[in-house]
Each structure stands twice: as C-alpha cells, then as structure tokens.
N, C-alpha and C positions, 0 to 999 in steps of 0.2 A: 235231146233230153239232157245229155251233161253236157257243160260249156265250162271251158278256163278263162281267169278273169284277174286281172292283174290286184295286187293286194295294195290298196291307199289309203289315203289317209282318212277313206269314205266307208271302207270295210275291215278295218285292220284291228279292230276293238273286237268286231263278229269271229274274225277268221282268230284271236285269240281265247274264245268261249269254245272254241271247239275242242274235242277232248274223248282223247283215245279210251277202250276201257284200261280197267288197272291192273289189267293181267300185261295189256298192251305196252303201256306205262315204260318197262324196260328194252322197249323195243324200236323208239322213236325219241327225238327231243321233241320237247313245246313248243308249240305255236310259235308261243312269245320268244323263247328264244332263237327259234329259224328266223322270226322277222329279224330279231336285235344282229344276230349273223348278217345276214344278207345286207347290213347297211357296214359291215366290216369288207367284204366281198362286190366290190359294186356290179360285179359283170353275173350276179347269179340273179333269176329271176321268180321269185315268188307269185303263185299262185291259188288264187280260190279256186275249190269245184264247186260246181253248182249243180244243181236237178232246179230247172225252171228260176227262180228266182232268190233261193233258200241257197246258203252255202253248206257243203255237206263237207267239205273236205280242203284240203290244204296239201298242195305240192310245192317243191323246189328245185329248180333244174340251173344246171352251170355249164358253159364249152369246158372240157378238158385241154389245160392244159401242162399236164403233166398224166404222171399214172401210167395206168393202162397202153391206152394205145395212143394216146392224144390226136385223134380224128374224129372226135363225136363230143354227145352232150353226155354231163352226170346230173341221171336224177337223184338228190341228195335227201331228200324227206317227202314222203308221200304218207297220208293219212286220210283216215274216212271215220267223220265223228260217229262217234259209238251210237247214236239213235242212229246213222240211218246205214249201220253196218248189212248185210246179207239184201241188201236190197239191188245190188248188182251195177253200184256205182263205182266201185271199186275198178275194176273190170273196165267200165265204160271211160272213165277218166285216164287211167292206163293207157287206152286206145286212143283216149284226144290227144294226149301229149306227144306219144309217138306220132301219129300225124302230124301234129305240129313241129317238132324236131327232125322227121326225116325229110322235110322242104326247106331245113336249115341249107345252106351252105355247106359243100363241104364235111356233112355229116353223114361219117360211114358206119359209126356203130353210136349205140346209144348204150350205157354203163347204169347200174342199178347193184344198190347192196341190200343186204338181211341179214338179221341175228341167226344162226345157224337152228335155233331151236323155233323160228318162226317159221310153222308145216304152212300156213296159209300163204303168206308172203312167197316161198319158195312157190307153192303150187300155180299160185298166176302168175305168176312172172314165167314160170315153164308152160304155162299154157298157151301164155301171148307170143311165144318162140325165142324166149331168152333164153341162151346157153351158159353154161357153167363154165365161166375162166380157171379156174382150179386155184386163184387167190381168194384171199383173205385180207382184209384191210382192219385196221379197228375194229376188229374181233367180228365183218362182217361178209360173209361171202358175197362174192363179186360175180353179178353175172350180165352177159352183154347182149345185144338184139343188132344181126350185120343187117344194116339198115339196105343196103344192096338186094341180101335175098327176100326183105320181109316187108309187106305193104301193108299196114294193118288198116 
C-alpha cells in the first residue's frame, strides 16, 4: 500500500506541493528546502511516500555520523501532506523506512527527532518502539529504535 520512492527530477515539483497543515508549519521544514539541503549533504536520501501511485508524503534519512551513537541512520524530516493526514500512512511509511534501514549495513539503531510540543509525532514514534534518549538537539527531542531488538 505505501511504497518509498527516490525524489527526481521526475517528482520533485509533486513532492514540493506537498504541504504540512499550518498548525504543522512549526514543526517541520519545507519540502523545498529538504530537497535544496540534501544537495548540500550528498550522503542523505530523500524520499517520496506513496499510497499506490499518488505521493502523500515526504522523508529524509542520513547514516550518522556523528551525534548520538554513530551506528545507525537519522531520519531528519518526515511529513504526511495534510489531505491525506489520519488515513494511516503515517504509520505505514514509518514501518517502510525502518525496514528499509535495519537491512542497512551495519545499522544498529535508527535516530528520530520532534518538537517537544508535537503529542502526535511523539505518540508514533513510541508506538513503533522508539525510546527516549533523554537529549535534545535543536530544540528537538531525540528518540532511537535499537534495531537489534525491534523487527518492524
């Protein structure tokens, strides 16, 4: 049902139209400038979600290294466009990436942040078995999934 799908120069106008609500807004950078990032960054990879053939959503994932623990990936922006928010792609895409990233190499934990005032952000990410590292980065708490105990 959801599928990740690399951002080119075939969907990268689409994956810029998409667009958090504006309660969201403080919560996430833009599209546009995750892509304009990730061509500063060459080793992070940008990603469309999909539901069938429609793009719903927009991730970005990078190896660590530095930080934390420098054994894993950081997911660094994840969003789910506002039309097709509660429909449980959220969640699903979640689960694609982590499958995708714990058949990385070498990856023992997988790293994720949130605005401390984001209850939704926090609640799936504890639901998919991320644990609270008890940091804070750019004003974001930090929490990790030990890829060893967790199979999603």
């Amino acid at each position: 049902m959801i599928t990740l799908r690399e951002i080119n120069q075939n969907n990268w106008k689409e994956c810029i139209r998409l667009k958090t609500t504006e309660e969201q807004e403080k919560f996430v950078a833009s599209n546009l400038y995750s892509l304009a990032e990730s061509k500063f960054y060459p080793s992070s990879v940008p990603l469309g979600i999909y539901h069938h053939e429609t793009m719903v959503g927009f991730m970005m994932y990078d190896r660590m290294d530095s930080g934390y623990q420098n054994s894993g990936y950081f997911i660094w922006r994840f969003m789910i466009d506002k039309s097709h928010q509660g429909k449980g792609y959220g969640k699903a895409a979640m689960q694609a990436v982590i499958k995708l990233l714990q058949e990385k190499p070498g990856c023992k934990e997988i790293l994720i942040g949130y605005k401390p005032e984001n209850v939704v952000a926090e609640k799936l990410y504890l639901s998919l078995g991320f644990q609270k590292t008890g940091l804070i980065e750019h004003g974001d708490v930090l929490v990790y999934l030990p890829v060893s105990h967790q199979r999603a």
